[in-house]
N, CA, C and O of each residue as an XYZ file, in Angstrom:
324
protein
N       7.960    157.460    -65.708
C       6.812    157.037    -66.491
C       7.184    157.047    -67.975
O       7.784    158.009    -68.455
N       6.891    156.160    -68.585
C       7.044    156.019    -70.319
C       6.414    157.236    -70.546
O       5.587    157.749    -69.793
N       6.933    157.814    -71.890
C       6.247    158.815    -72.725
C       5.007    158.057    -73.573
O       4.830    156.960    -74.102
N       4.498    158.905    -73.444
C       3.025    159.241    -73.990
C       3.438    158.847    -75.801
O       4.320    159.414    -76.446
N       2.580    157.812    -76.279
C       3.446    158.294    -78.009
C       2.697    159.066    -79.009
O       1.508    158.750    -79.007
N       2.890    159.641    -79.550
C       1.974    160.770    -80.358
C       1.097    160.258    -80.377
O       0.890    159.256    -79.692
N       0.204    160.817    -81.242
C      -1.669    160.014    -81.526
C      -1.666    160.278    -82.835
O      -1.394    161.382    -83.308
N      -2.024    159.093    -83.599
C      -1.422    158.449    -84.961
C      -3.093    160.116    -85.577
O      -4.114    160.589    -85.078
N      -2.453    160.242    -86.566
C      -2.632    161.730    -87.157
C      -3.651    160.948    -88.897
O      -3.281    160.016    -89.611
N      -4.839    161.759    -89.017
C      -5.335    161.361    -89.821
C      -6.064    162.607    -91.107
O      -6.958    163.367    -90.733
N      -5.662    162.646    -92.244
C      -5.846    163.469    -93.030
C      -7.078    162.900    -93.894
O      -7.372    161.884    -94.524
N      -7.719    164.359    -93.498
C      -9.784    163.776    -94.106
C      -9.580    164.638    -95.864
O      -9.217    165.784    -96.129
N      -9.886    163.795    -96.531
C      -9.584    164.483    -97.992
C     -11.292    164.234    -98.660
O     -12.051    163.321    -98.987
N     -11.226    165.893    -98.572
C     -13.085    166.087    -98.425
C     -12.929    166.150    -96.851
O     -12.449    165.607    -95.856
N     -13.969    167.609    -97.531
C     -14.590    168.293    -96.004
C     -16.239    168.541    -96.126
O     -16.808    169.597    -95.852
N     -16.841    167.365    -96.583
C     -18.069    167.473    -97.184
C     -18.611    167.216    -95.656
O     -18.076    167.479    -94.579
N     -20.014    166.535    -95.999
C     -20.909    165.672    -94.904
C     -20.261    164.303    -94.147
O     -20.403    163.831    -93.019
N     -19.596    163.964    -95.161
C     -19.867    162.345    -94.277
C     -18.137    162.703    -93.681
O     -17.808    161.904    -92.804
N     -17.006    163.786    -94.039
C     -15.810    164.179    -93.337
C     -16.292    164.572    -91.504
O     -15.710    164.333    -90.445
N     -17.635    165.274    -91.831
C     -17.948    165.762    -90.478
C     -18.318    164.112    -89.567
O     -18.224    164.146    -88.340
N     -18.656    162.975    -90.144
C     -18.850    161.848    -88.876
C     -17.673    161.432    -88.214
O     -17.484    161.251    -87.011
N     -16.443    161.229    -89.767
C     -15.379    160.930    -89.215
C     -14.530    161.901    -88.696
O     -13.588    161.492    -88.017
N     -14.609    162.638    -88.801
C     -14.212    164.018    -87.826
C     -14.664    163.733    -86.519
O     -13.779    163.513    -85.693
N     -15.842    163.684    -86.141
C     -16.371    163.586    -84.649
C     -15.912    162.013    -83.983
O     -15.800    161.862    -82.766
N     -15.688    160.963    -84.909
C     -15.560    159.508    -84.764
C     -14.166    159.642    -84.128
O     -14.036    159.365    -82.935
N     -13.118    160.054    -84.862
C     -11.768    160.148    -84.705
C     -11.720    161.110    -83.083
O     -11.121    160.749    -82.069
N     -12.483    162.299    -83.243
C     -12.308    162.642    -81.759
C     -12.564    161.633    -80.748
O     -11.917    161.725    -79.704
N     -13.157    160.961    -80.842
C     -13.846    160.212    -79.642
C     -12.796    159.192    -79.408
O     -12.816    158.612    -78.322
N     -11.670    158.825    -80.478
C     -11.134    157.194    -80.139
C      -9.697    158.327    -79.693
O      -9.255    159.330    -80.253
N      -9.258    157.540    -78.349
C      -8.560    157.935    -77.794
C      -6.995    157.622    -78.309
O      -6.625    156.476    -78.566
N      -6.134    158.786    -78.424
C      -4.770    158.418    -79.242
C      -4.783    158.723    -80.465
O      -3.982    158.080    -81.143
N      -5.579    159.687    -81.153
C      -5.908    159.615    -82.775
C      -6.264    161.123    -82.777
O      -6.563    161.748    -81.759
N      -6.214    161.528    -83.751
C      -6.579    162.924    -83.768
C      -6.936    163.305    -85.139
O      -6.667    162.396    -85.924
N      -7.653    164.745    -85.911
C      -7.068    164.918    -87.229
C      -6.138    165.801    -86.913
O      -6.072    166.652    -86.026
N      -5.039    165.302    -88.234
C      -3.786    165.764    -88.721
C      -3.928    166.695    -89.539
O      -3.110    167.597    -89.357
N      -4.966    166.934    -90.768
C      -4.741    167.642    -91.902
C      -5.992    167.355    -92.550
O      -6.613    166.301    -92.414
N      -6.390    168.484    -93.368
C      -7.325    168.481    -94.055
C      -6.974    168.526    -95.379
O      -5.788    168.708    -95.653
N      -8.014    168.356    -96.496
C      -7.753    168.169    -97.762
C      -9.105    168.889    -98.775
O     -10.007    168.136    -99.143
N      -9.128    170.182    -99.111
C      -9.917    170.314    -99.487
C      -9.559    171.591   -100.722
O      -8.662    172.434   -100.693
N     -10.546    171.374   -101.694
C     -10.227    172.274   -102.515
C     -10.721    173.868   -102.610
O     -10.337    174.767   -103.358
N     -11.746    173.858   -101.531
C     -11.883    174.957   -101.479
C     -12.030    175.326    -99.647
O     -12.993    175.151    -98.900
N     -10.714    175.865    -99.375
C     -10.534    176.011    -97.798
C     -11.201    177.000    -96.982
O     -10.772    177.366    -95.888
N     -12.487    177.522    -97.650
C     -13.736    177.832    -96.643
C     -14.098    176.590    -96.101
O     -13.926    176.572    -94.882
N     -14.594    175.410    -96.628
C     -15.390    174.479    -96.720
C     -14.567    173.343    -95.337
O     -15.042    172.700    -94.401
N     -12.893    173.598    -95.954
C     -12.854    173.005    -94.510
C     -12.383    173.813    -92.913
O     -12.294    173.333    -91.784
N     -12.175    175.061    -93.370
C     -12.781    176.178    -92.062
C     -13.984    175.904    -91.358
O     -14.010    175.810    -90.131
N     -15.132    175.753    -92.194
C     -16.290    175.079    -92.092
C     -16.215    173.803    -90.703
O     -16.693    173.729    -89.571
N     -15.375    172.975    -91.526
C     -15.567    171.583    -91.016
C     -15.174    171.953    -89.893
O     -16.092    172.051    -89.079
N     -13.885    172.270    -89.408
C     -13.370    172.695    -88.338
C     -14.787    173.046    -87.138
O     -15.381    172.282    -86.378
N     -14.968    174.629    -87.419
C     -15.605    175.107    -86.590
C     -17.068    173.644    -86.013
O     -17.379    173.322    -84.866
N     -17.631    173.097    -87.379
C     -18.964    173.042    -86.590
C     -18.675    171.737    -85.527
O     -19.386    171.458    -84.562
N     -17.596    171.102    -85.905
C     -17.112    169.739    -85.474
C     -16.393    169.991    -84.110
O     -16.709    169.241    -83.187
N     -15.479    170.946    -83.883
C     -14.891    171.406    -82.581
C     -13.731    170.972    -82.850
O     -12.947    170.806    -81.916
N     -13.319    170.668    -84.242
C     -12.123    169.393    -84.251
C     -10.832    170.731    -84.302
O     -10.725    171.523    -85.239
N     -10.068    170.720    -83.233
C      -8.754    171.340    -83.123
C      -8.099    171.852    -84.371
O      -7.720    171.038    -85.213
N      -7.886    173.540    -84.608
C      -6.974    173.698    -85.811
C      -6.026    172.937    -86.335
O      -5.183    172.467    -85.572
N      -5.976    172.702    -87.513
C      -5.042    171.533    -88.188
C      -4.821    172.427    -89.944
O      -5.667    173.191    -90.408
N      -3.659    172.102    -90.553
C      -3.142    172.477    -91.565
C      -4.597    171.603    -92.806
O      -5.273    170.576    -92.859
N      -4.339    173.065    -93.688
C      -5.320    172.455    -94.694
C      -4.725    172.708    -96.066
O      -4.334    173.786    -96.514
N      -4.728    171.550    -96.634
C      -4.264    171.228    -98.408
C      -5.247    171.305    -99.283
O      -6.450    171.072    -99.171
N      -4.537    171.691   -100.247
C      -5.163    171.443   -101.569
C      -5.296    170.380   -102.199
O      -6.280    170.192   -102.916
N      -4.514    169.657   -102.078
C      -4.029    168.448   -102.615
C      -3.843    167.421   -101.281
O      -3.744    167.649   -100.076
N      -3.842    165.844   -102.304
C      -3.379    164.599   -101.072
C      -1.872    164.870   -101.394
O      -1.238    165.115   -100.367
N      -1.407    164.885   -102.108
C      -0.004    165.077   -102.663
C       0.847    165.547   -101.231
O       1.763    164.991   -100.625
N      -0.006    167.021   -100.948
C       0.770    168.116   -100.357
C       0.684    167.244    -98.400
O       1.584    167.008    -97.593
N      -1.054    166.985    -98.333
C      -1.199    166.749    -96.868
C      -0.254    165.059    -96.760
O      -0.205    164.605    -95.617
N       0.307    164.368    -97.661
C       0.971    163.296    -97.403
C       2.620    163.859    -97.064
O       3.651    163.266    -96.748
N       2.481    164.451    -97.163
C       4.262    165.047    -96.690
C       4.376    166.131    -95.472
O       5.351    166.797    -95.126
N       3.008    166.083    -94.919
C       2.983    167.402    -93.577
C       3.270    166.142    -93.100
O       3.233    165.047    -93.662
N       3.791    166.714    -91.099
C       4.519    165.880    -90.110
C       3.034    165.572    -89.312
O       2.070    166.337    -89.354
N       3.074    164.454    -88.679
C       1.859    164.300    -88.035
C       1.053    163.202    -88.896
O       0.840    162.176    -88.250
N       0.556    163.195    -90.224
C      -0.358    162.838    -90.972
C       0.026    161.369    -91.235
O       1.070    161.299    -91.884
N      -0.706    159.747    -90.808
C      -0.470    158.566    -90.627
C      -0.906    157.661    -91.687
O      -0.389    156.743    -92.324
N      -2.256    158.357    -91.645
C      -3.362    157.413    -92.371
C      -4.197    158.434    -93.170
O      -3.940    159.619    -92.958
N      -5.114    158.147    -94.014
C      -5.638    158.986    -95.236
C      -7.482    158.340    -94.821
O      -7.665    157.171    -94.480
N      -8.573    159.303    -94.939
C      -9.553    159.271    -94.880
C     -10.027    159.580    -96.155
O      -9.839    160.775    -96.381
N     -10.793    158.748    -97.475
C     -11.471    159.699    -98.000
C     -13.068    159.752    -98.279
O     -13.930    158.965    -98.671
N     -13.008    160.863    -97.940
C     -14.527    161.075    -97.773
C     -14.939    162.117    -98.529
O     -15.352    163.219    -98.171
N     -14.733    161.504    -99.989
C     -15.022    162.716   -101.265
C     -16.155    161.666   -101.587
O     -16.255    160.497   -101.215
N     -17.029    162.478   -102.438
C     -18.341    161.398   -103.281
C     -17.852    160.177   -104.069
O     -16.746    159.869   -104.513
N     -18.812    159.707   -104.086
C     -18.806    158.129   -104.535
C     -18.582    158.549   -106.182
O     -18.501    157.668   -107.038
């Protein structure tokens, strides 16, 4: 059987309100996962984690830092307008 190929990895920068839809959105599409979080204050995305169910994942301070973890494909941001 072919291997399985990773599931393209997505780093949410902001762990506000509207991180928690695409948090739950990304669970649902099959092959995709989050990769990494991005937040400046890492209660907030402890936070996100727990209420979302979304699987432990590495959390940054910076986009800088979560663009060079392994895993991380594509960039979400879901900081205020």
């Amino acid at each position: 059987t072919p291997a399985m190929p990773d599931p393209l990895g997505f780093a949410l920068v902001g762990c506000g309100m509207i991180a928690r839809f695409h948090a739950r959105a990304i669970a649902e599409i099959p092959g995709t996962r989050v990769a990494a979080l991005v937040s400046r204050t890492p209660a907030n995305a402890e936070k996100l984690l727990a209420e979302t169910g979304t699987p432990a994942c590495p959390i940054f301070a910076t986009v800088e830092e979560a663009l060079k973890a392994p895993g991380v494909d594509a960039v979400v941001i879901t900081t205020p307008s």
